[in-house]
C-alpha positions as CSV (number, residue, x, y, z in Angstrom):
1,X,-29.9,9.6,30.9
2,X,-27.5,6.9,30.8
3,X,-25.8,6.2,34.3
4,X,-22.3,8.4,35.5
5,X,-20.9,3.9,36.0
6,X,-20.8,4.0,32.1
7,X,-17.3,3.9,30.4
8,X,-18.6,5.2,27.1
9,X,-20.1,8.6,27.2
10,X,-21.2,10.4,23.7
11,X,-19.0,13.0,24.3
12,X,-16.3,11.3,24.8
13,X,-15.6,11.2,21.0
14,X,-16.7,11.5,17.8
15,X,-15.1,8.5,16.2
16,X,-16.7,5.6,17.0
17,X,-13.7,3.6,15.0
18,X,-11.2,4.5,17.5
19,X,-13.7,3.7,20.5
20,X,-14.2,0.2,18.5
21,X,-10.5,-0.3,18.6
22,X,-9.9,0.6,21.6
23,X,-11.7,-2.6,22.5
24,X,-10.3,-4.7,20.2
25,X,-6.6,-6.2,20.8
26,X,-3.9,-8.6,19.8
27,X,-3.4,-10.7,22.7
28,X,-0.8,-13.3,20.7
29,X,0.9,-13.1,17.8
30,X,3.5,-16.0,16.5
31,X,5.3,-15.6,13.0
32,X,7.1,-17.7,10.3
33,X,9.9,-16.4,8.2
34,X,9.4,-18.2,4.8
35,X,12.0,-18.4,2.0
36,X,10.2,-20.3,-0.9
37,X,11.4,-21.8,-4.2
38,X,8.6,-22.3,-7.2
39,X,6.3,-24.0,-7.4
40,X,4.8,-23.8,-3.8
41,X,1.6,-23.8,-1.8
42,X,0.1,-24.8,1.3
43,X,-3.4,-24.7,2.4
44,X,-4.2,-23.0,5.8
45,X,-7.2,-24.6,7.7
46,X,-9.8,-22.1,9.5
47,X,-8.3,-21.5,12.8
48,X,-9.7,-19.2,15.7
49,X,-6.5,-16.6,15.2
50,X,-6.7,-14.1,12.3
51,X,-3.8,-14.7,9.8
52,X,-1.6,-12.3,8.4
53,X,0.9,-12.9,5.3
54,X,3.5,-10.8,3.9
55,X,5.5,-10.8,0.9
56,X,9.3,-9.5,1.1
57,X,10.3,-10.1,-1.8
58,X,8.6,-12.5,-5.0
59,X,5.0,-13.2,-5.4
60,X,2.1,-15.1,-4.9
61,X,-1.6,-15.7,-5.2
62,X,-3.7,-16.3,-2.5
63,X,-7.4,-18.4,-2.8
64,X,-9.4,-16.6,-0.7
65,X,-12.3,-18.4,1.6
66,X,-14.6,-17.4,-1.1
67,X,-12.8,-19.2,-3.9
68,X,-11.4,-15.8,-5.4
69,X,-7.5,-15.9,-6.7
70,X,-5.9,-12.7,-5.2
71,X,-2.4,-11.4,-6.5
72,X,-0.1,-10.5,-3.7
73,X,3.3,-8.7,-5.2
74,X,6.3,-7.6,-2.9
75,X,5.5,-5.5,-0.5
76,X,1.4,-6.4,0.0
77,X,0.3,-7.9,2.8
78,X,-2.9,-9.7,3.6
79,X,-4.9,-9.8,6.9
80,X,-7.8,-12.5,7.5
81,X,-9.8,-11.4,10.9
82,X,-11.9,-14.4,11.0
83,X,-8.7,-16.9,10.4
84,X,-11.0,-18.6,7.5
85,X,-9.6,-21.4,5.3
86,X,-7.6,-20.6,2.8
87,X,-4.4,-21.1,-0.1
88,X,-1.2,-19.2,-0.7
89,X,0.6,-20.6,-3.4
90,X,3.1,-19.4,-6.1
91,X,0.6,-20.4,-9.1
92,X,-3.3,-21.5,-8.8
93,X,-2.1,-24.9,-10.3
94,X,0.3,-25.8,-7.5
95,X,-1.4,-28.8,-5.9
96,X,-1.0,-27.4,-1.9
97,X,1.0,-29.5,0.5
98,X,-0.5,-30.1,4.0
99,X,0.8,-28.3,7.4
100,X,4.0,-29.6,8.7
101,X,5.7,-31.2,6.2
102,X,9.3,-29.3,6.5
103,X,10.5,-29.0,9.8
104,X,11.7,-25.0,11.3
105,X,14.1,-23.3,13.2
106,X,13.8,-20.9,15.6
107,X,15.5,-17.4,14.6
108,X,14.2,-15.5,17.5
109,X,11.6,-15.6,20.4
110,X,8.1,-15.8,18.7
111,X,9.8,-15.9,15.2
112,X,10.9,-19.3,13.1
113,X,11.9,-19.5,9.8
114,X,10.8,-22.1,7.5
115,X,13.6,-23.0,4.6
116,X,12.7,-24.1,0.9
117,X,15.6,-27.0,0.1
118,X,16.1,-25.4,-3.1
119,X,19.3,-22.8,-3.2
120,X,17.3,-20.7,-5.7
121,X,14.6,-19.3,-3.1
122,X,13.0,-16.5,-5.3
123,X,10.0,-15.6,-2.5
124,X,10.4,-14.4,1.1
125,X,7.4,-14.2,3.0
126,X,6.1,-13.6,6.5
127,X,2.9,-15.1,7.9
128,X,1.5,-15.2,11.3
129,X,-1.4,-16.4,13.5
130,X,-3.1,-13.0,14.8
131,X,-5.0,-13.8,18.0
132,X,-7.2,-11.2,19.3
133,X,-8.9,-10.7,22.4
134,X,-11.9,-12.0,21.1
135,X,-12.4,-14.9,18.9
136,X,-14.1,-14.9,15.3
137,X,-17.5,-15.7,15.9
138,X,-17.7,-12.4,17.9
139,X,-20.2,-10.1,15.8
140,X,-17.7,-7.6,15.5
141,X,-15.1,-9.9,13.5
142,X,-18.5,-11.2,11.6
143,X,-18.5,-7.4,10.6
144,X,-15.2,-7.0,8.9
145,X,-14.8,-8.1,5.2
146,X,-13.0,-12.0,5.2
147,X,-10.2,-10.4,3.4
148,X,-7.9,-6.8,4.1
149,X,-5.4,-6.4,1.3
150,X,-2.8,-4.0,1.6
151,X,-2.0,-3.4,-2.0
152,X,-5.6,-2.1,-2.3
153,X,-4.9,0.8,1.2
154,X,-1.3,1.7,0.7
155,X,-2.0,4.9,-1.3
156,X,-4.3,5.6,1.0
157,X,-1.8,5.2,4.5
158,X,1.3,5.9,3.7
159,X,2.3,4.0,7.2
160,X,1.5,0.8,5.8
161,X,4.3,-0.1,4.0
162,X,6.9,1.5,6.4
163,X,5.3,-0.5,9.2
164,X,5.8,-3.7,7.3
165,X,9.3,-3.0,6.3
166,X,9.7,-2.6,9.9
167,X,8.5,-5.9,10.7
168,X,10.4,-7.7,8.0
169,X,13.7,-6.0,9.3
170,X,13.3,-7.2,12.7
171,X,12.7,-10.3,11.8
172,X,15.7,-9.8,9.7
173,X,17.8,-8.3,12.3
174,X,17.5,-11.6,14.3
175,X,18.1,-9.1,17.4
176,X,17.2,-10.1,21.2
177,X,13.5,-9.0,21.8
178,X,12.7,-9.1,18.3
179,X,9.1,-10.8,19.1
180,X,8.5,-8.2,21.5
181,X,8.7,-5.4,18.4
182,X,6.8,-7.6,16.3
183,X,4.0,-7.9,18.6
184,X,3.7,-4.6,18.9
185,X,4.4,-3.3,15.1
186,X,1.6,-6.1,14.3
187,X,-1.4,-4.2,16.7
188,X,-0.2,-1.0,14.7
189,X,-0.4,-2.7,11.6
190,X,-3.7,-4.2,12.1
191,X,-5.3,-1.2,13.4
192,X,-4.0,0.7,10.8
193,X,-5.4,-1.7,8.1
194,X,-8.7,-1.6,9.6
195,X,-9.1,2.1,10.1
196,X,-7.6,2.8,6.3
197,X,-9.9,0.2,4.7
198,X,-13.1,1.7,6.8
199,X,-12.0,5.1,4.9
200,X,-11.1,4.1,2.1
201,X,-12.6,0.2,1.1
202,X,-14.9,-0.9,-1.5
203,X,-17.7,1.3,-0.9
204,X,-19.9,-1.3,0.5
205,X,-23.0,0.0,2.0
206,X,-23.8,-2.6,4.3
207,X,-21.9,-4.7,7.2
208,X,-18.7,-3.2,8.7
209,X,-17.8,-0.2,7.0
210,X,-21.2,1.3,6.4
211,X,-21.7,1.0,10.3
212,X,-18.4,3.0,10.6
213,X,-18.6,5.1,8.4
214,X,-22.4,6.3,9.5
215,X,-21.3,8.2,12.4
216,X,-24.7,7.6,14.8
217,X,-24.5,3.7,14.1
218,X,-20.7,3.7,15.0
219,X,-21.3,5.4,18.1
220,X,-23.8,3.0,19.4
221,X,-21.7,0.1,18.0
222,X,-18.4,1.2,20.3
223,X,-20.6,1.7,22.8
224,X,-21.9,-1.5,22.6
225,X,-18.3,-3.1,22.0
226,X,-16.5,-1.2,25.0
227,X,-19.3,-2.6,27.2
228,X,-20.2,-6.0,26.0
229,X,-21.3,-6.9,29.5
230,X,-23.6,-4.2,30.2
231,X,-27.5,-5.1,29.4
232,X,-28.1,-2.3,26.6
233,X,-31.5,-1.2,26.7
234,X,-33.2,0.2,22.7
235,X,-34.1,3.6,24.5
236,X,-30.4,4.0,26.0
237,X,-28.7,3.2,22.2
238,X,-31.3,5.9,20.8
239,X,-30.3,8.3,23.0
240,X,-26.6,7.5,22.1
241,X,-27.7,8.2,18.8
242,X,-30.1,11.0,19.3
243,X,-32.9,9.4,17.7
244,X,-36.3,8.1,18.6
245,X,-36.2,4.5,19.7
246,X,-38.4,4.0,16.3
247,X,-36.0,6.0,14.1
248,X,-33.1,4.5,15.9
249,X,-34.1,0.8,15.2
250,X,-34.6,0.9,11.7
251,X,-31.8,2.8,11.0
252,X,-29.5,0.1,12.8
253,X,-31.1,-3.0,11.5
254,X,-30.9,-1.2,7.6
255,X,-26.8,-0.7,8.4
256,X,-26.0,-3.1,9.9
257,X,-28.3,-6.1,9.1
258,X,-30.0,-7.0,12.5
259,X,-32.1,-5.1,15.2
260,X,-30.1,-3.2,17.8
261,X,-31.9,-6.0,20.6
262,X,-30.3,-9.1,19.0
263,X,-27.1,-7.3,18.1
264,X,-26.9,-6.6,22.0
265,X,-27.6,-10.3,23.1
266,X,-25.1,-11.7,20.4
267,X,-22.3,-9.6,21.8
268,X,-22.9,-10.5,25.8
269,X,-23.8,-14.3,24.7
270,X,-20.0,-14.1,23.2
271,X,-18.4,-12.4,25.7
272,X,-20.0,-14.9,27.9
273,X,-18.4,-17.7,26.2
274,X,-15.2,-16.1,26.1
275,X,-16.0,-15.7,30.0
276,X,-16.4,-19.7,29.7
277,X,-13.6,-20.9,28.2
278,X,-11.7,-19.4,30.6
279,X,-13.3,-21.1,33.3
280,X,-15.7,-19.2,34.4
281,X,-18.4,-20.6,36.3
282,X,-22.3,-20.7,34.6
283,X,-23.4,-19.2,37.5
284,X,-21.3,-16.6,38.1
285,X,-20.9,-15.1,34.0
286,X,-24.9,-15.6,34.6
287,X,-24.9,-13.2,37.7
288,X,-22.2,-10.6,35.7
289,X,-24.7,-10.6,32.7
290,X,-27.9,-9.6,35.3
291,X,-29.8,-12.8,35.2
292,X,-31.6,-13.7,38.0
293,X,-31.3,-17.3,37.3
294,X,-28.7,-19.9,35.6
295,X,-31.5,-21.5,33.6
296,X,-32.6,-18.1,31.9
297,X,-29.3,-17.5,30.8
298,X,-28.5,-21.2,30.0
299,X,-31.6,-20.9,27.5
300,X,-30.9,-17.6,26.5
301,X,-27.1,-18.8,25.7
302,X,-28.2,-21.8,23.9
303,X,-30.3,-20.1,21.3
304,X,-28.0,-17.6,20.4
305,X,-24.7,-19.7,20.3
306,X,-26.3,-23.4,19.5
307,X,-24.8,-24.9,22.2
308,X,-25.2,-25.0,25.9
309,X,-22.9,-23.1,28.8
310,X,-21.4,-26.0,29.6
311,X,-20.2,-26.7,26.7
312,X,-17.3,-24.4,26.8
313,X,-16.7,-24.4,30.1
314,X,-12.7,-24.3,30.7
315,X,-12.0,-25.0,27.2
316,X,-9.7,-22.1,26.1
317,X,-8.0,-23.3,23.4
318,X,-3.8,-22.8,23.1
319,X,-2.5,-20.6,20.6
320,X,-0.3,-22.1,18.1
321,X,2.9,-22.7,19.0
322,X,4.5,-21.9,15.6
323,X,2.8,-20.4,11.9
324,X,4.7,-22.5,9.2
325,X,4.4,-21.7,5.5
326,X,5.0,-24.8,3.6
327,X,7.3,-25.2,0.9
328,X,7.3,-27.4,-2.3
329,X,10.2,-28.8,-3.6
């Protein structure tokens, strides 16, 4: 039986997508208030935060990291976990201009806007840099699809577009606190968007949303994810599921693409790095993971990550200090 120390028991719930949530959080999130004048585009370069843009009022098209135009109307919004590179323009023609160009101002705490110089501004969008606690090489961000589009879930969750008229009111409001509300409206937002595209997506049956959606594999992938530290052994994740290890193991390799052992070591060698960049000594996130020795774990970290502990020792990167969305002239 698994021991009494465990946070994650199996009957504790019965939706593993809540239990995955629970361990995933926004721990920053900075916006831009854009007011843009045709024709416009900028091109956003991969970045460790997830972004998130949304369109007031207008249009756009955004060029997704996998070279596919997508058509975001007022109202839509657009998430991208893994922060890839990407385009938002007003047309697919529009050459893109490069970060920084036009200069901002601050409307409110956490919140700039970014001005077209033409009078005529026909699109109002916000963007913002989404940092969660974990960064995107994490295999539960490698999970998730590289694009969540609103327009696609909004039937589905009703909350969606009254949580993003929400956020575009505070950030019209320009009250006290207003990045505060954000903050928090965003972590609802998000969750929201991930929980209603698990129910309701494309259907795929691999990756993300077939682990989710197959109840046994979700269990044993919040389990995993709410103890990312904790040395999961094959016959504790099978009696999670209620399989034999056997059954178990191909079950989870067929949904979600790898066996349950090398899922497991992916997951602590990340939360190891994240342990890193923070400062963390080898030894010590060595000691926290059960090794007896820094070598083992040095090795061990180096062929799942590429590179060794060291490496990213006390290298926590800053989070942006403002999102901009560029405008043409």
């Amino acid at each position: 039986m698994l021991d009494n120390s465990s946070k994650y028991s199996s009957s504790v719930t019965t939706d593993p997508l809540s239990e995955m949530l629970r361990g995933l959080r926004l721990d920053g999130v900075e916006y831009g208030r854009c007011r843009l004048a045709d024709p416009w585009a900028t091109a956003f370069p991969a970045e460790d935060a997830a972004r998130f843009h949304f369109i007031s009022s207008g249009a756009a098209v955004l060029k997704s990291p996998s070279g596919e135009w997508l058509r975001l109307n007022a109202g839509d919004a657009v998430i991208l976990p893994r922060g890839d590179a990407h385009v938002i323009a007003s047309a697919e023609n529009v050459e893109p201009l490069p970060f920084g160009r036009y200069g901002r101002k601050e409307v409110c705490q956490g919140v700039f806007d970014v001005q077209c110089a033409d009078s005529r501004c026909g699109t109002v969008a916000l963007t913002a840099s989404m940092r969660f606690n974990i960064d995107k090489l994490h295999p539960l961000l490698q999970l998730m699809p590289e694009t969540m589009l609103t327009s696609d879930l909004a039937t589905s969750e009703p909350a969606i577009p009254h949580l993003l008229d929400a956020m575009a009111r505070e950030v019209d409001m320009d009250r006290v606190g207003a990045g505060g509300i954000l903050a928090r409206l965003a972590d609802v937002l998000t969750a929201t968007i991930i929980r209603t595209w698990v129910e309701h997506g494309c259907g795929n049956t691999t990756g993300w949303i077939a682990a989710v959606r197959n109840p046994e594999v979700g269990r044993v992938l919040a389990a995993i994810h709410l103890e990312p530290e904790r040395d999961w052994s094959v016959a504790e994740l099978a009696r999670l599921m209620g399989a034999s290890r056997s059954g178990f193991a191909e079950r989870f390799a067929r949904v979600v693409g790898e066996t349950p052992a090398r899922y497991v070591a992916r997951v602590r060698m990340h939360q190891a790095r994240l342990w890193l960049k923070e400062g963390m000594r080898v030894a010590t996130a060595a000691e926290k993971l059960g090794y007896d020795a820094e070598a083992s774990f040095s090795r061990a970290f180096k062929r799942i990550i590429g590179d060794p502990p060291s490496h990213f020792r006390g290298r926590g990167e800053e989070f942006p200090a403002v999102v901009n969305l560029i405008a043409a002239e």
